[in-house]
C-alpha positions as CSV (number, residue, x, y, z in Angstrom):
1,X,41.3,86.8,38.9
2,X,40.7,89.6,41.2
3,X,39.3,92.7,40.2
4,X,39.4,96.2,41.9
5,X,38.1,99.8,42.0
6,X,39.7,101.2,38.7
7,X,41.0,104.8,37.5
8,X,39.9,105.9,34.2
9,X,42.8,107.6,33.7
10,X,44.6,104.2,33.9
11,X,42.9,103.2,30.7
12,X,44.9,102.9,27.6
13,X,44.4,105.6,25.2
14,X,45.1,103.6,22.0
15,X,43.5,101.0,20.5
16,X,43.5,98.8,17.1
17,X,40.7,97.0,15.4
18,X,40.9,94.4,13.4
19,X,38.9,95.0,10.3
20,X,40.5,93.4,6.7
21,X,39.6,90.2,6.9
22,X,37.7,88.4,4.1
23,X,34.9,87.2,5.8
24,X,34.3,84.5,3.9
25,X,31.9,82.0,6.4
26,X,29.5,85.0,6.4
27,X,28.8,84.9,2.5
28,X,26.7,86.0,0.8
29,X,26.1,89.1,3.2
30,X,30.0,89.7,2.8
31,X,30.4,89.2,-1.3
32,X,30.2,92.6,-1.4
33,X,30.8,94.4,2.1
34,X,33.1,93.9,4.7
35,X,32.4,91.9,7.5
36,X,32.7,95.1,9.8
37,X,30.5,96.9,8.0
38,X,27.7,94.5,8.6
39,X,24.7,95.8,10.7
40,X,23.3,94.6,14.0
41,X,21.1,96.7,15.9
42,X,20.8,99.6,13.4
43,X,24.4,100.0,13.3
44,X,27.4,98.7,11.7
45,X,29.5,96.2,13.8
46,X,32.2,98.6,13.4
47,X,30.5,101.4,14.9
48,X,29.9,99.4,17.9
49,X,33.4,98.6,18.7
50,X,34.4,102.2,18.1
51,X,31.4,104.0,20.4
52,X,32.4,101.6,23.0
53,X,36.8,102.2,22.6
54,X,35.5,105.7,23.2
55,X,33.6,105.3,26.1
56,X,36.2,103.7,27.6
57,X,38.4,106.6,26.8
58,X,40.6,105.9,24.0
59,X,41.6,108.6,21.9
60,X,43.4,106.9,18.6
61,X,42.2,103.9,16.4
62,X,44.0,102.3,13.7
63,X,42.0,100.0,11.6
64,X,43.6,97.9,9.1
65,X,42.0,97.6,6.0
66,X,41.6,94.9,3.0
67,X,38.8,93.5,1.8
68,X,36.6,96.7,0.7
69,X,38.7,99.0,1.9
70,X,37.1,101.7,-0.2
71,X,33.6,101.3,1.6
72,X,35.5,101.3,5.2
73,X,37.5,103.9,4.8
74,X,34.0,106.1,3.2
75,X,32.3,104.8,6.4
76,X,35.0,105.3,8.8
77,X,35.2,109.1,7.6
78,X,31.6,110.0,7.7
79,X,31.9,109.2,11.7
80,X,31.4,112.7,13.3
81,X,31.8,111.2,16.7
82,X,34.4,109.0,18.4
83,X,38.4,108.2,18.4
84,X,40.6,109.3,16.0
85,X,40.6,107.1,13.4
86,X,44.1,106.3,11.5
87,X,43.5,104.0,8.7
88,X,46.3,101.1,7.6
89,X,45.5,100.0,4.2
90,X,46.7,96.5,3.7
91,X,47.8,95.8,0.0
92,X,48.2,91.6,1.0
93,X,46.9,90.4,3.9
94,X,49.1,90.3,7.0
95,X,47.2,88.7,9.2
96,X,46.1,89.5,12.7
97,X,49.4,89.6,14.7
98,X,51.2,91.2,11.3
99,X,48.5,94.2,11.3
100,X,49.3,95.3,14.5
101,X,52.9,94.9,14.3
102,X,53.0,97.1,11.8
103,X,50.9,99.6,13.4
104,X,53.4,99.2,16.2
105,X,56.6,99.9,13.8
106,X,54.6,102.8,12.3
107,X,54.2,104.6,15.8
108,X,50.6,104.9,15.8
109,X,50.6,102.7,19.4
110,X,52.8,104.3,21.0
111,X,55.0,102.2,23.9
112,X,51.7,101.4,26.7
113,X,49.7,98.7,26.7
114,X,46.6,99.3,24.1
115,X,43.2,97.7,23.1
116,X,42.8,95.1,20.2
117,X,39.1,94.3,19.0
118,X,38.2,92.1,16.5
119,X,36.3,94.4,14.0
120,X,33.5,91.8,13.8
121,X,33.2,91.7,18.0
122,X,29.8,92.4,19.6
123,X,28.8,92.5,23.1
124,X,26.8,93.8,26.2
125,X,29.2,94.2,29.3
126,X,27.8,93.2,32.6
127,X,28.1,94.8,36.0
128,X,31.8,96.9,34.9
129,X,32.7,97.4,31.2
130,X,34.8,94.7,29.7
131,X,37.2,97.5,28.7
132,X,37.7,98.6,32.1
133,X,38.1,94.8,33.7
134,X,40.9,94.3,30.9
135,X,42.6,96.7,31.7
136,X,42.3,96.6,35.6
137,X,43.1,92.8,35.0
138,X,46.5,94.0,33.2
139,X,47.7,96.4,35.9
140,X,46.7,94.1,39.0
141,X,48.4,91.4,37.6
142,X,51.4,93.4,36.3
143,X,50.9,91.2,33.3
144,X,52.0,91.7,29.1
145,X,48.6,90.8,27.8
146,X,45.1,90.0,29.4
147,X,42.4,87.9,27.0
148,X,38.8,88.2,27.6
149,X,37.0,84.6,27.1
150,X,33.6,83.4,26.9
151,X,32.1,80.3,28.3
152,X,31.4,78.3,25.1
153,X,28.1,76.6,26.6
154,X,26.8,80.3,26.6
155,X,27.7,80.4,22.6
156,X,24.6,78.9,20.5
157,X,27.1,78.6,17.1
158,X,29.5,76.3,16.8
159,X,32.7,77.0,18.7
160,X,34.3,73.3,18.3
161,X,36.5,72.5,20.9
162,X,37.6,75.5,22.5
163,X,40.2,78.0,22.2
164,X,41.4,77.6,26.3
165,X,41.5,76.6,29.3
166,X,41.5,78.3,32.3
167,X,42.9,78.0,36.3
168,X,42.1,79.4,39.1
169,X,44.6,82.3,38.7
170,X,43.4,83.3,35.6
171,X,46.2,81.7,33.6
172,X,45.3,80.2,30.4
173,X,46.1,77.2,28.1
174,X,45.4,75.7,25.0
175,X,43.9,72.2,24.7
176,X,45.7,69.1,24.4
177,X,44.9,66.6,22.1
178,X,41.3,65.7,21.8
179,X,40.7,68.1,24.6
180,X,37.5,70.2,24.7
181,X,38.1,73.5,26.6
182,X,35.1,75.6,27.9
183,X,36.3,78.8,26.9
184,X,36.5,80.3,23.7
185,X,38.2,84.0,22.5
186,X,35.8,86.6,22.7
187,X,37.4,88.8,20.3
188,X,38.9,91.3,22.7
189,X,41.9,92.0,24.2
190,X,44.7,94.2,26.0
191,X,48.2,94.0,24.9
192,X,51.8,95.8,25.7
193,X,54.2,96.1,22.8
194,X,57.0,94.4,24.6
195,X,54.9,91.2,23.5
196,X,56.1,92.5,19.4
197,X,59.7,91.9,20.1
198,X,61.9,89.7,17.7
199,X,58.9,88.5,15.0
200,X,59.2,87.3,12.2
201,X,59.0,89.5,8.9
202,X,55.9,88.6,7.3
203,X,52.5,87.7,7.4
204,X,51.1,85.5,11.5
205,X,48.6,85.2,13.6
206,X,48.0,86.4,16.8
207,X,48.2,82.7,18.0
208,X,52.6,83.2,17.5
209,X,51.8,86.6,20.3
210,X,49.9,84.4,22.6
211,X,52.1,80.8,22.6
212,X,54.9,83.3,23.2
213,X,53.2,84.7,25.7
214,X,51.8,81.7,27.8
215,X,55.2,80.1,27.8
216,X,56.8,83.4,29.4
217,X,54.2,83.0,31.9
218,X,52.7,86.6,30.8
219,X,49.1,86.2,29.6
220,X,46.0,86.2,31.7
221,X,42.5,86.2,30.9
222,X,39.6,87.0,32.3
223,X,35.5,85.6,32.0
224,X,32.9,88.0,30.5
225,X,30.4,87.8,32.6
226,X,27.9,89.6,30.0
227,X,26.6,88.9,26.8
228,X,28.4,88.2,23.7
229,X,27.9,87.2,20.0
230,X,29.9,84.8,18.0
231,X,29.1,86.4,14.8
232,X,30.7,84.0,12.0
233,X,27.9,83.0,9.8
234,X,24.8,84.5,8.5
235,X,22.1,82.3,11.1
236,X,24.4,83.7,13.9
237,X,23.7,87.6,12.5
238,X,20.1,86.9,12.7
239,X,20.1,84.8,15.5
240,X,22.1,87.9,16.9
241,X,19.4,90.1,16.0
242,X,16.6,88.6,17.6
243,X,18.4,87.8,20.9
244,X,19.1,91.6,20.5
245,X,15.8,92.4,20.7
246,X,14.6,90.1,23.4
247,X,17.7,91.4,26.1
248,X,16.3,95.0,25.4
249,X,12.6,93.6,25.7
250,X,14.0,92.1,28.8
251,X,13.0,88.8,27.1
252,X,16.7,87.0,27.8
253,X,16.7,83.3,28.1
């Protein structure tokens, strides 16, 4: 997909992360924290996420909340620095494409395109931010939604077979039967709120956004060409943590 010189002011100023989920391949650490609030280079992975929203400009946050909500809404308002934060407190879980549906009937995303991050993402972008490239990626392409992917031989954990596919034009696909793909979800993503039309009431993935999406022919991805973490269980948190280390020591494999 091509990429091109990029305005900052063209950057959406909203964002939403993902941050209720159970967590429940990363117990123990997470039997009594949430997932997000898990630390990796001296800082919560929630604080990443936010620091770098920020940098990219975004003003607003809304992060939904579940699984000890308590200790992320504490954390989340001893921040002195950063986005405005807007908490939404989830009584039942409703799942990654319900949460921000509701933010969206709430107002707290207004009507452009904004940022979703996984509240358990972590990554190093390479020669331009990934935030920027998403969202260059989303205006060049005058496009609903842009995914960023990772190239699963890159990912020492266990991806199984792939989340997509990808051609030359930066249109993605999911795998057939008994296909494996070499690109999984990194966790990040831009997204206009035309895509939240006409959904179903309750509780569904962000898989029901994206099918809908790739059918209409109005989802594109893009490569990270960085580094990124799969951070699902606890050997990939420490394995996380010593790569850490060796990429600031300039140690990288």
């Amino acid at each position: 997909m091509t990429q091109a010189a990029f305005s900052p002011a063209q950057t959406p100023r909203k964002a939403m992360l993902l941050a209720a989920g159970l967590g429940t391949r990363m117990r123990p650490l997470t039997a009594k924290t949430a997932k997000p609030l898990l630390p990796l280079g001296g800082r919560a992975l929630l604080d990443h996420a936010l620091d770098r929203l920020a940098d990219a400009g975004v003003e607003t946050v809304v992060v939904n909340t579940h699984w000890q909500a308590d200790s992320v809404e504490a954390h989340l308002a001893g921040r002195e620095t950063g986005p405005t934060v807007i908490v939404q407190r989830e009584d039942s879980l409703r799942d990654t494409g319900g949460a921000v549906a509701a933010a969206l009937a709430a107002g707290h995303l207004g009507t452009e395109p904004f940022y979703v991050i996984n509240g358990d993402a972590f990554w190093l972008d390479g020669p331009i931010p990934v935030l920027l490239r998403l969202a260059s990626a989303m205006q060049i392409e005058k496009t609903e939604g842009v995914l960023l992917l990772h190239r699963t031989t890159q990912v020492a954990s266990d991806t199984g077979a792939g989340d997509f596919a990808l051609d030359v034009w930066g249109h993605p696909r999911r795998p057939t039967e008994h296909e494996q793909v070499p690109y999984t979800y990194a966790g990040i993503q831009i997204l206009s709120p035309r895509l939240f039309q006409d959904l179903p009431p309750a509780a569904f993935s962000m898989n029901l956004i994206w099918d809908r999406a790739i059918e209409a022919g109005q989802l594109r991805a893009i490569v990270h060409d960085g580094v990124w973490f799969h951070l699902s269980t606890p050997p990939d948190l420490a394995r996380a943590e010593v790569e850490l280390r060796e990429h600031a020591a300039g140690n990288r494999r």
